[in-house]
C-alpha positions, 0 to 999 in steps of 0.5 A: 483487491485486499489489503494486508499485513504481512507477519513474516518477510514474504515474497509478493508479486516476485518482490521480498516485502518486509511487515514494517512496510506497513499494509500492502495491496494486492489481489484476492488470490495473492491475499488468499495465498498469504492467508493460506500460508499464514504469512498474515498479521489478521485477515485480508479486509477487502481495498475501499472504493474510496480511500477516506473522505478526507481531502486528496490534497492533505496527504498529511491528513492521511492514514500510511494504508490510504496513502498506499491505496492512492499510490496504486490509483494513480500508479506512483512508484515507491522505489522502497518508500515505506516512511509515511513522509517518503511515500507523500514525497514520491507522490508529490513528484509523481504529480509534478508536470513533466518538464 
């Protein structure tokens, strides 16, 4: 997996994703095609067995790219979150118990 930010509007996995989302995750061939294309703002860096080592409880604390990379651990939909602040919200209903 990579991590990469996009220059232009690109379609990745079938979705139109904007540069002002911020870094995305995607594959090693998803990012080797984007290089390919130079759809790229600098290259791919490769995704960080841990996201930091800041505390998984400080959302707060936490960067937008190690935001997204807890986000595709624990498979929380973003439904087009790209605000830091959004993105911990979708989070944090993604962690509420089911009721």
């Amino acid at each position: 997996m990579k991590i990469v930010t996009l220059a232009t509007p690109t379609v990745v996995k079938n979705e139109l994703r904007q540069p002002v989302e911020g870094p995305l995750i995607v594959s090693d061939g998803e990012a080797a095609r984007l290089k390919e294309n130079n759809l790229l703002d600098g290259e791919p860096e490769d995704l960080p067995d841990e996201a930091s080592d800041t505390d998984p409880e400080d959302l707060d604390g936490m960067t937008v790219a190690d935001l997204h990379i807890l986000v595709t651990k624990e498979g929380v939909p973003l439904n087009d979150a790209t605000k830091k602040a959004d993105i911990i919200a979708a989070i944090k209903k993604h962690r509420e118990p089911a009721a």
